[in-house]
C-alpha positions as CSV (number, residue, x, y, z in Angstrom):
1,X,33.2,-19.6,0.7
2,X,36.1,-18.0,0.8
3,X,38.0,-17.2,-2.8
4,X,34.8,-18.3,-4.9
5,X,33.1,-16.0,-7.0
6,X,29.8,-14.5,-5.7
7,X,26.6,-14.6,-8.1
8,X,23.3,-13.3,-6.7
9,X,19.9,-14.7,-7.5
10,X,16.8,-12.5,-7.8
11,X,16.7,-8.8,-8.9
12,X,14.0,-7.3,-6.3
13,X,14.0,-5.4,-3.3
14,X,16.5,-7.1,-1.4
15,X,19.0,-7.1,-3.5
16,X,18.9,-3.4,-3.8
17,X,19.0,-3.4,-0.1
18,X,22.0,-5.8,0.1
19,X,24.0,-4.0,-2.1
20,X,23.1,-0.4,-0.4
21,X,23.9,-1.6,3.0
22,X,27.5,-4.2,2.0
23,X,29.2,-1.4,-0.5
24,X,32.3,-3.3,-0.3
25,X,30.3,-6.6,-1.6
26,X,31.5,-9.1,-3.7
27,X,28.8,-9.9,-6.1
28,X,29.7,-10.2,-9.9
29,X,26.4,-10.4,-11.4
30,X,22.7,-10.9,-10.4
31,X,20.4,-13.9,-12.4
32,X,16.9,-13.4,-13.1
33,X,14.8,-14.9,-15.4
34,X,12.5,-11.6,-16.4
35,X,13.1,-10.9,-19.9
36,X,12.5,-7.3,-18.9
37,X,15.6,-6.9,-16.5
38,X,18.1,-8.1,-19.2
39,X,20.7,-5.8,-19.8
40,X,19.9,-3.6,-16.9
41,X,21.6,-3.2,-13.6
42,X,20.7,-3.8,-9.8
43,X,23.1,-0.4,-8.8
44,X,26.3,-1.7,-10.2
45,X,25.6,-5.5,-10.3
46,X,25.1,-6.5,-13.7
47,X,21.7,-8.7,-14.3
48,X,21.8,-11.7,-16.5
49,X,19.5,-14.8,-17.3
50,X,20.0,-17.9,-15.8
51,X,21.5,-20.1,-18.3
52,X,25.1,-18.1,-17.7
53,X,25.4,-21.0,-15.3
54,X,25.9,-23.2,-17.5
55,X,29.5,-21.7,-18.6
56,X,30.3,-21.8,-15.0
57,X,32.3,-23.9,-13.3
58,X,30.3,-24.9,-10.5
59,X,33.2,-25.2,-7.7
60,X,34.2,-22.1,-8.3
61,X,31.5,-20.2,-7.3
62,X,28.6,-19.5,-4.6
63,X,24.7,-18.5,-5.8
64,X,23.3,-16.4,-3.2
65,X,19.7,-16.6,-3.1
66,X,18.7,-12.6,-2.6
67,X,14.7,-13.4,-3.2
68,X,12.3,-12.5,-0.8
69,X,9.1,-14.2,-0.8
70,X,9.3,-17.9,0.3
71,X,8.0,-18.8,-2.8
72,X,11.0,-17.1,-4.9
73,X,13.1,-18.7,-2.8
74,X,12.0,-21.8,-3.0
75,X,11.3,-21.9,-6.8
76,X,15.1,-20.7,-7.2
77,X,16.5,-23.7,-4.9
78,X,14.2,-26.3,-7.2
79,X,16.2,-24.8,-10.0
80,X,19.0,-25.1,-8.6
81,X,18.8,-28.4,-7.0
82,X,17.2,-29.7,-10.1
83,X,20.4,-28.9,-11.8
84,X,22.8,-30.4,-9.4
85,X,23.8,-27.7,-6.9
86,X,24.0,-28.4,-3.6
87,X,23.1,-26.4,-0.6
88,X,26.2,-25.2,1.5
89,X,28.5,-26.1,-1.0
90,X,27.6,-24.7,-4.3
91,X,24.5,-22.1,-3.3
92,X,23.1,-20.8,-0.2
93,X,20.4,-18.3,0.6
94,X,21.1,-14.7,1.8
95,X,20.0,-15.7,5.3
96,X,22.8,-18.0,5.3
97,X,25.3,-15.3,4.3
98,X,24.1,-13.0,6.5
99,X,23.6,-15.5,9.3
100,X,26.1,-14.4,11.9
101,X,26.9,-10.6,11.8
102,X,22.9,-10.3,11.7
103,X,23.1,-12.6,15.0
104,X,25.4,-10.1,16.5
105,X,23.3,-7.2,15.6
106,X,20.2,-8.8,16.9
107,X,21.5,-9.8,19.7
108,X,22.7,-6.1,20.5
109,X,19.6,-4.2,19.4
110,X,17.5,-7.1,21.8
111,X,19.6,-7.5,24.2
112,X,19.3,-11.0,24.6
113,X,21.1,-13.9,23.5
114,X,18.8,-15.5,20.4
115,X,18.5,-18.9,19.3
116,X,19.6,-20.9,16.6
117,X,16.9,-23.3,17.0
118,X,14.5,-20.3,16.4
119,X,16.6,-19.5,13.3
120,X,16.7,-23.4,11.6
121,X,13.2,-23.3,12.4
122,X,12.2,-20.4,10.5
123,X,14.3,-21.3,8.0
124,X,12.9,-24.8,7.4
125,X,9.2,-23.0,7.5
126,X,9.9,-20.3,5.0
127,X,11.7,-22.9,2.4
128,X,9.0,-25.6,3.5
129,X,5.6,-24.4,3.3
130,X,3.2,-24.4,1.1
131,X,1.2,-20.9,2.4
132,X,3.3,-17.9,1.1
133,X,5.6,-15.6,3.4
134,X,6.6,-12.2,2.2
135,X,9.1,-11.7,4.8
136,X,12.8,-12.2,4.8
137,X,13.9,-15.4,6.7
138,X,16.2,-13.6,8.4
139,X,12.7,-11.4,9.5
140,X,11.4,-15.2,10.3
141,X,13.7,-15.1,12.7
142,X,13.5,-11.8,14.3
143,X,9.5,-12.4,15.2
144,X,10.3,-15.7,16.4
145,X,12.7,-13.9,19.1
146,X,10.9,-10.8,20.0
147,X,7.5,-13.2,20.3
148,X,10.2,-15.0,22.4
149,X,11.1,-12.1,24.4
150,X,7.8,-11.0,25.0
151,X,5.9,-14.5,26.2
152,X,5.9,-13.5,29.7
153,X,4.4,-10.1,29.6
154,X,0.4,-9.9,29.8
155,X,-0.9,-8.8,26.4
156,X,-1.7,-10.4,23.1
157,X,-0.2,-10.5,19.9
158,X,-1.6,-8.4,16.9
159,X,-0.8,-8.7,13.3
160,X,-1.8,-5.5,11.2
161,X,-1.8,-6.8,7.6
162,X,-1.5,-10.5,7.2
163,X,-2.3,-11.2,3.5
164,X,-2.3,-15.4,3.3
165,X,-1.3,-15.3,6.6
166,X,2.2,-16.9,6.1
167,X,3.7,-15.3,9.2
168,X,0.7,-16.1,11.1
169,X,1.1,-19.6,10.8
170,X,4.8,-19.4,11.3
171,X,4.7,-17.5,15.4
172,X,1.3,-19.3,15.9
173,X,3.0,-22.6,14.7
174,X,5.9,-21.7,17.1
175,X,3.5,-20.5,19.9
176,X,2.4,-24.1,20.1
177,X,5.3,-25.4,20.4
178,X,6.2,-23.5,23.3
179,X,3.0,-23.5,25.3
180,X,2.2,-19.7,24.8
181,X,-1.6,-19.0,24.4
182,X,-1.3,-15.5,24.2
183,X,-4.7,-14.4,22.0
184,X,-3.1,-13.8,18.3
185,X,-5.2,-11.4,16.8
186,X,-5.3,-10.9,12.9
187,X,-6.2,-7.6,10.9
188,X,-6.4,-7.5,7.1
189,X,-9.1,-7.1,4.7
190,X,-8.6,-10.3,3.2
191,X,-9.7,-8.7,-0.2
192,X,-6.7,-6.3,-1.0
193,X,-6.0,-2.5,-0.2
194,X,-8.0,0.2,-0.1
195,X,-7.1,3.8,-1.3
196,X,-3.8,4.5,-1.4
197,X,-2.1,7.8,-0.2
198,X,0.1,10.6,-2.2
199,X,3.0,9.2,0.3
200,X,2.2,5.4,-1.4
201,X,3.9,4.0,-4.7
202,X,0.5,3.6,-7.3
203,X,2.5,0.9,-9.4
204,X,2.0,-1.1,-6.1
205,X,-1.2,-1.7,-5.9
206,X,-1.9,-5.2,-3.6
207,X,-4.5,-7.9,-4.4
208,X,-5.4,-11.6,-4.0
209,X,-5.4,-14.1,-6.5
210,X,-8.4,-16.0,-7.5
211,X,-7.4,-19.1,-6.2
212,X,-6.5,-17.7,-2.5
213,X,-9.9,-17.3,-1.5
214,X,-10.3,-15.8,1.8
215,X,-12.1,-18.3,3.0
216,X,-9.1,-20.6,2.5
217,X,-7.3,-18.9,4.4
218,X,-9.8,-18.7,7.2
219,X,-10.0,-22.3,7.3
220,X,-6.4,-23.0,7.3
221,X,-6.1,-20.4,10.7
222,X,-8.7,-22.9,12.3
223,X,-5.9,-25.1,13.4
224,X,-5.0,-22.2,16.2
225,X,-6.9,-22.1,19.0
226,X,-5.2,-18.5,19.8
227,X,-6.1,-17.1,16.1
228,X,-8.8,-14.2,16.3
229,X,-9.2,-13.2,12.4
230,X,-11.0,-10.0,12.3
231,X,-11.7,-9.0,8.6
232,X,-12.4,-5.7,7.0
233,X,-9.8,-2.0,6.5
234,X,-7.9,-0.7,9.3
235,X,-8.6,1.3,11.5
236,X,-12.4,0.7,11.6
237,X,-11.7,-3.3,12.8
238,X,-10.1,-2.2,15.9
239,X,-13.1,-1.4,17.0
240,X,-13.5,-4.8,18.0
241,X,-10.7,-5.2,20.6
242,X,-12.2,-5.0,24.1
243,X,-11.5,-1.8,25.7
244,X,-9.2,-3.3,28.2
245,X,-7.4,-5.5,26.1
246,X,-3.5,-5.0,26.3
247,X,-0.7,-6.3,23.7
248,X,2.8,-7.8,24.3
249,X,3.8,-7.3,20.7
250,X,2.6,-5.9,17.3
251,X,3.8,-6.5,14.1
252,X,2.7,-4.0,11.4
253,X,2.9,-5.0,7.8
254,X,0.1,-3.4,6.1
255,X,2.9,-1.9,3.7
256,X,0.7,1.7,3.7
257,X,1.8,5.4,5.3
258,X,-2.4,5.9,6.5
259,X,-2.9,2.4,8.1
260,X,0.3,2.3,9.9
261,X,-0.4,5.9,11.4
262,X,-3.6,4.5,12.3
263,X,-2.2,1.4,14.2
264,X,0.4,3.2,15.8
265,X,-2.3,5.7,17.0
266,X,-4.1,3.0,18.3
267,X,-1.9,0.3,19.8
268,X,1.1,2.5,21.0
269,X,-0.6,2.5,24.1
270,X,-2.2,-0.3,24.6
271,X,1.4,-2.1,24.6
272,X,2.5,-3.5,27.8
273,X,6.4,-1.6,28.8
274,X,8.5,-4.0,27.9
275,X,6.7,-4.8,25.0
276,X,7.3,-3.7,21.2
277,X,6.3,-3.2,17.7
278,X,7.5,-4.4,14.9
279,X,7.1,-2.8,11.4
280,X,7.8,-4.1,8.1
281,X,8.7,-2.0,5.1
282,X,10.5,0.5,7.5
283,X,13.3,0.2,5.0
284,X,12.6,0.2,1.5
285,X,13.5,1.0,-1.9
286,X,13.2,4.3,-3.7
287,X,9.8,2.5,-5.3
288,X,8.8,0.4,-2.7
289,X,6.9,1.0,0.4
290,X,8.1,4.8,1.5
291,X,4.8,5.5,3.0
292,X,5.8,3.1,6.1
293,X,8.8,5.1,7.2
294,X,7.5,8.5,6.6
295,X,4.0,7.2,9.0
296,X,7.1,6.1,11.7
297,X,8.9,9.3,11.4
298,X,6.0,11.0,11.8
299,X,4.2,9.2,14.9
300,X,7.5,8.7,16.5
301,X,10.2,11.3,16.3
302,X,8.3,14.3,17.6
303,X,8.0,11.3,21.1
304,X,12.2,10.8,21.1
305,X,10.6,7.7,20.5
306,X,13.8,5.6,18.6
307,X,13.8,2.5,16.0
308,X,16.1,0.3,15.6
309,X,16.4,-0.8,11.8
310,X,17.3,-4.4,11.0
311,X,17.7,-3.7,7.3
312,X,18.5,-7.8,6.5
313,X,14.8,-8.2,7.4
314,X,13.5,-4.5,5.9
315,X,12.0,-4.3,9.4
316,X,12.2,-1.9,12.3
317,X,11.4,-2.7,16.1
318,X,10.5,0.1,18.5
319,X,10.3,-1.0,22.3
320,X,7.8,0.2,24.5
């Protein structure tokens, strides 16, 4: 990689994030194929359509693949591929780039050794299947490990804002594999938000597609014997945990400032010591999901109570 010249792929959220967080990258100019970002700029990267790859000489460089979603990603590498780049060699995805000084900072902020295995498996899920994930794959990988780090504490699982349930399928499909029948329960409203807050972006307002009916997806969770879906807004649906039911680890990604007060209020302690939360959209952009971080700073700094921000997944974990 060393000596080639750097090209990113996809002008969203994460490669603002990138850029903020490596100011000493490499990156000449960013493709996109939005008519509306031509001529405009991600910070200082230039962005550019993706036919300037055709003036390119392909040995020379290395397409980083800086989308989010699964299905970005994975509609970028058919383009790609379908044009005769090869994975490794001529274009890799930013989890790839970022692959090992993430490792070291995982690893530290854990404070366990984590896997490989656990990382080649979320990346062949995220660029492999067919039900969406909004999450990083490098934030594949972090709830693989702290699911992994939490197996043997008493407690469920609990996923606050699931939309197709991507990342459900992903830790359940792993769960399996490892013989962990911790109870994964499910929140969302399977239908889109509700009211949004004055500390939420407007422009961002969150719905299903016509042909992602819920009950699609309600079927497609029926393969998990640990999946307990519970429909309908938070906080009113966790009124349906038993009293005395305890949690190992919660991942928050309802992307809103009230619901993620609301689930901290009402998990925080219910979480086993030892466990923890994890919360996506704790970093953001300036017109992304700002609510998220000002609900953390608000529910957990007057505790002392410290996150630890993984910014190559846009996630946060707090421990308990």
């Amino acid at each position: 990689m060393k000596d080639k010249k750097l090209i990113a792929w996809g002008a969203g959220p994460m490669l603002e994030i990138y850029l903020r967080n490596a100011p000493d990258h490499q990156i000449a100019y960013c493709i996109d194929s939005s008519p509306d970002l031509q001529g405009k700029f991600a910070l200082d990267v230039p962005i550019v359509l993706p036919d300037v790859l055709e003036k390119e000489d392909r040995d020379d460089i290395l397409v980083i693949i800086t989308a989010m979603s699964s299905a970005s990603i994975q509609a970028i590498h058919a383009a790609l591929s379908d044009q005769g780049f090869i994975l490794g060699k001529h274009y890799i995805d930013l989890s790839a780039f970022l692959k090992n000084s993430f490792k070291a900072k995982a690893e530290s902020v854990l404070n366990r050794q984590i896997s490989d295995e656990n990382y080649v498996f979320a990346r062949s899920f995220n660029l492999n299947s067919q039900t969406p994930l909004e999450t990083t794959i490098l934030g594949n990988w972090l709830l693989l490990e702290t699911l992994q780090a939490t197996c043997k504490l008493n407690g469920a699982i609990a996923e606050v804002g699931a939309y197709k349930c991507g990342n459900s399928h992903l830790l359940m499909s792993a769960m399996n594999l490892w013989k962990d029948n911790r109870k994964y329960y499910i929140f969302d409203s399977f239908e889109g938000f509700a009211e949004l807050s004055d500390h939420d972006p407007s422009e961002q307002q969150k719905a299903y597609n016509d042909d992602y009916k819920a009950n699609r997806i309600f079927n497609s969770l029926k393969l998990f014997e640990q999946a307990v879906v519970v429909p309908g807004f938070v906080p009113h649906t966790f009124s349906k945990i038993p009293d005395d039911q305890r949690f190992s680890m919660v991942f928050y990604d309802c992307d809103l400032y009230q619901p993620a007060l609301d689930t901290y209020a009402f998990f925080w302690d219910r979480i086993e010591k030892g466990g923890m939360l994890v919360i996506h959209d704790n970093i953001a952009t300036a017109h992304g999901w700002t609510g998220v971080r000002k609900a953390t700073e608000e529910y957990f700094s007057p505790k002392g109570i410290q996150s630890f921000d993984m910014w190559e997944t846009t996630m946060s974990v707090i421990f308990k």
